[in-house]
C-alpha positions in Angstrom: 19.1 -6.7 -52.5 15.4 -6.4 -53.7 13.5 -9.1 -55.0 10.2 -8.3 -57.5 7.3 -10.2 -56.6 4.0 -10.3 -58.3 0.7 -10.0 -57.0 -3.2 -11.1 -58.1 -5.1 -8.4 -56.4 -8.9 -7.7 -55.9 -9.4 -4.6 -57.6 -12.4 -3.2 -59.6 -11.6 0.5 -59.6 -9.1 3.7 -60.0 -10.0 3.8 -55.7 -8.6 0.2 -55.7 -5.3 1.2 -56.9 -4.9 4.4 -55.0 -5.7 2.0 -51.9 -3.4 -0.4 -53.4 -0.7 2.0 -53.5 -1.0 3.6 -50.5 -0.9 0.6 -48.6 2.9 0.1 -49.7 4.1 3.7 -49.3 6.4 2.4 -47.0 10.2 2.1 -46.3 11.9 -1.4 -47.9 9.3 -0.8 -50.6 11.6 0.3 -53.8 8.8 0.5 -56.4 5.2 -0.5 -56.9 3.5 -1.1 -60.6 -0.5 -1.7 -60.6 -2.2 -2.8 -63.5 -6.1 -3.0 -62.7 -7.4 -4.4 -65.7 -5.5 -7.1 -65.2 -5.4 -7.4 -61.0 -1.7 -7.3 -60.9 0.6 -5.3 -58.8 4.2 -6.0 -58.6 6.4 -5.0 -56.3 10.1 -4.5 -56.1 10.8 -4.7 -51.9 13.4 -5.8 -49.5 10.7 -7.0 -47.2 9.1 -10.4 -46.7 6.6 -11.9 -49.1 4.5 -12.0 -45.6 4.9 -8.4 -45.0 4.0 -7.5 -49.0 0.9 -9.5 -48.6 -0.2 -8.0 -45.2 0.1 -4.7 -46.7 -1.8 -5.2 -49.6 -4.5 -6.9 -47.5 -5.1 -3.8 -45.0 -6.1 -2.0 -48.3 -9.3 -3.9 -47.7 -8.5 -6.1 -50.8 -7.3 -10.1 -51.1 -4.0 -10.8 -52.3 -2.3 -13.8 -53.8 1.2 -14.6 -54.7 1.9 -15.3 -58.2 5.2 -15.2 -59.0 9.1 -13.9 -58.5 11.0 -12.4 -60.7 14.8 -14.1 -61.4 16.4 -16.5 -63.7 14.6 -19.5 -62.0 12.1 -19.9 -59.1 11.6 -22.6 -56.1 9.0 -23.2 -53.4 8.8 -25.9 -50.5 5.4 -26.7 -48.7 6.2 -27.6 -45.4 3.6 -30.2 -44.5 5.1 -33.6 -43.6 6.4 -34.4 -40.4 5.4 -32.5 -37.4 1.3 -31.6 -38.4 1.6 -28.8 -36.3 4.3 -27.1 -38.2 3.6 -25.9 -41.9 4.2 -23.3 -44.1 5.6 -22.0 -47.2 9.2 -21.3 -48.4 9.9 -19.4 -51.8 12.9 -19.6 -53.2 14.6 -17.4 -56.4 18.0 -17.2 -57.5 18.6 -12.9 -58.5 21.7 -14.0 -60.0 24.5 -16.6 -60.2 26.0 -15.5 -56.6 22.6 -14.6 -54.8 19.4 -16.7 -53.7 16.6 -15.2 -51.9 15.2 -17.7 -49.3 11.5 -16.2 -48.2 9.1 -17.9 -45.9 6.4 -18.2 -43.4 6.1 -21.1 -41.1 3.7 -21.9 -38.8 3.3 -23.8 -35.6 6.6 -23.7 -33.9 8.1 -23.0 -30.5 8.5 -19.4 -30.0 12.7 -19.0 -30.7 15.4 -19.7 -32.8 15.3 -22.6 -35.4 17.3 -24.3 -37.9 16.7 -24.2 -41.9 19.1 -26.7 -44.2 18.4 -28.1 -47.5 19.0 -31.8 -47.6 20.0 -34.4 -49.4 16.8 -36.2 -51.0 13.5 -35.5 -51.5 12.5 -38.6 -50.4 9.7 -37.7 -48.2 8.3 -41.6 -47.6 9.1 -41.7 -44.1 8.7 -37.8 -43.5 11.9 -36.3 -42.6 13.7 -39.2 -41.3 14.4 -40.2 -45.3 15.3 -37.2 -46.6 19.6 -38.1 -46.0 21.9 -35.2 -44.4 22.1 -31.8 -44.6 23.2 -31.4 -48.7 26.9 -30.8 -48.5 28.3 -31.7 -52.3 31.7 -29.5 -51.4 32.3 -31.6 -48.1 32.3 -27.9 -46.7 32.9 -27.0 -42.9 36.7 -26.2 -43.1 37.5 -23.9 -41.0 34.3 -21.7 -39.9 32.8 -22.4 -43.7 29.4 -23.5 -43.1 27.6 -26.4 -44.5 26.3 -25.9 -48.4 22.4 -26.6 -47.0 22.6 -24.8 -44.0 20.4 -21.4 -44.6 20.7 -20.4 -40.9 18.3 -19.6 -38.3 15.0 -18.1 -38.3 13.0 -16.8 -35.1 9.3 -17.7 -34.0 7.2 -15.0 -32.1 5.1 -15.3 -29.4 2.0 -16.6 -32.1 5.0 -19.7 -33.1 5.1 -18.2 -36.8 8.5 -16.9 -38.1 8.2 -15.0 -41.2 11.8 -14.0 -42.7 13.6 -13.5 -45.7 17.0 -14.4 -46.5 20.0 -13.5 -48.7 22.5 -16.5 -49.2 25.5 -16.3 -51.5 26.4 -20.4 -51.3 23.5 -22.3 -52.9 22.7 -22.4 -56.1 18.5 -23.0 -56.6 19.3 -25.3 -59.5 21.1 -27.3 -57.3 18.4 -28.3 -55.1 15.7 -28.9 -56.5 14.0 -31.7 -56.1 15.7 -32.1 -52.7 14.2 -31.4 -49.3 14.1 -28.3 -47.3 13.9 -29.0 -43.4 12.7 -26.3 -40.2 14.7 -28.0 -37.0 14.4 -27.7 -33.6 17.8 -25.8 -33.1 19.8 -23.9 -35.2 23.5 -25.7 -35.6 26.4 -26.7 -37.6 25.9 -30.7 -37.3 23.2 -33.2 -37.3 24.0 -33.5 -33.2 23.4 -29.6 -33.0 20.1 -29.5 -34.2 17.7 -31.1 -32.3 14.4 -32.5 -34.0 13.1 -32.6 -37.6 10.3 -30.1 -36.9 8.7 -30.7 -40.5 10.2 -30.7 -44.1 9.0 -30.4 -48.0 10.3 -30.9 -51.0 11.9 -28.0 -52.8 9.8 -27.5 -56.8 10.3 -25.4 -59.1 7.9 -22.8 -59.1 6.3 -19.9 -61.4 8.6 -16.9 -62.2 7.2 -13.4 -62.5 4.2 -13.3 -65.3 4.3 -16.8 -65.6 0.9 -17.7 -63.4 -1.9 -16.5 -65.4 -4.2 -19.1 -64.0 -7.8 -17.8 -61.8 -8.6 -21.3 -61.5 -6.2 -24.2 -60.1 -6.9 -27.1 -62.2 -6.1 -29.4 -59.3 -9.4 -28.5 -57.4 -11.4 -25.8 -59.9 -11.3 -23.7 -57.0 -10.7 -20.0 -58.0 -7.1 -17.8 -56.3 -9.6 -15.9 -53.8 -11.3 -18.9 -52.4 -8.2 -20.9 -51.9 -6.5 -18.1 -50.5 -9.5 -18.8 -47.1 -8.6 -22.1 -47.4 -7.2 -23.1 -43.7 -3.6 -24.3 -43.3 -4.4 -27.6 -42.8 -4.7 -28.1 -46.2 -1.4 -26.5 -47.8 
């Protein structure tokens, strides 16, 4: 299932958007709409945000997220815990049986890790007080999984996995405001898992056309500056 994402992009001319549009003339790409006067270009893929943003980017041009398109909108910045782990989660629900869980995270052992939504988002301690895996149905009858547990996702060589999921069990309204954890093991128990690698609390987010902003209020720094700034700092 595709998901739309929109895109602020760097453009200044009819060259811009031919560059624009060439750089996602690619399979998993469904369909591409590129508005210069306003520097937006959404996009209706199967791939990951990541490999969107890449694209656009080898057009010579900066890109920056701005929203998803679905009846509500998530995202977790994974920056307590382990320092050396971070990244970024997006989360929109297509419809009432489908989620789309899309990320990039940073900083781990090359391999397979766990993902789970738990219980709080109690961050105070880091991950140690965010509760359990979120399990409201007391699933794991039989081979039913856990309700939090989003499966595995695989670090390369450089430690970042980027990967974009397609889960039928939760429901975004349901957790948010809860915490989304990276582990150290994929699994089906707490004993499974291995280490809280790093963990974030799960927000709501802005939907398709819903960012107009150039300037984040928080720091008056414009989309294209704080697109350079380093990870460190998510």
């Amino acid at each position: 299932m595709s998901t739309k994402i929109e895109f602020a992009v760097q453009m200044t001319c009819e060259k811009c958007v031919s560059a624009v549009r060439k750089s996602l003339d690619v399979a998993g790409v469904e369909k591409v709409d590129v508005n210069l006067q306003t520097g937006s270009v959404v996009v209706d893929t199967t791939l990951t945000t990541e490999d969107i943003q890449k694209r656009l980017e080898s057009s010579g041009r900066k890109a920056v997220v701005k929203g998803l398109a679905g009846s509500l909108a998530g995202v977790a910045i994974l920056d307590t815990g382990n320092h050396n782990v971070q990244g970024v989660v997006r989360f929109v629900q297509i419809n009432q049986n489908t989620c789309i869980v899309d990320g990039t995270i940073d900083g781990l052992n090359p391999g397979v890790h766990g993902l789970f939504v738990h219980e709080t988002g109690d961050i105070s301690r880091g991950c140690d007080s965010v509760g359990d895996c979120y399990n409201p149905k007391l699933q794991m009858n039989g081979d039913e999984r856990l309700y939090g547990n989003l499966g595995s996702i695989t670090a390369e060589k450089n430690g970042r996995a980027a990967f974009r999921l397609q889960d039928s069990i939760i429901t975004l309204s349901d957790v948010i405001g809860r915490s989304l954890v990276v582990t150290e093991h994929p699994g089906t128990s707490n004993e499974d898992i291995g280490k809280r690698l790093a963990c974030g609390i799960i927000a709501r987010s802005s939907g398709l056309f819903q960012n107009p902003k150039t300037i984040c209020a928080c720091d008056g720094i414009s989309i294209w500056d704080e697109r350079n700034k380093p990870k460190s700092t998510l």
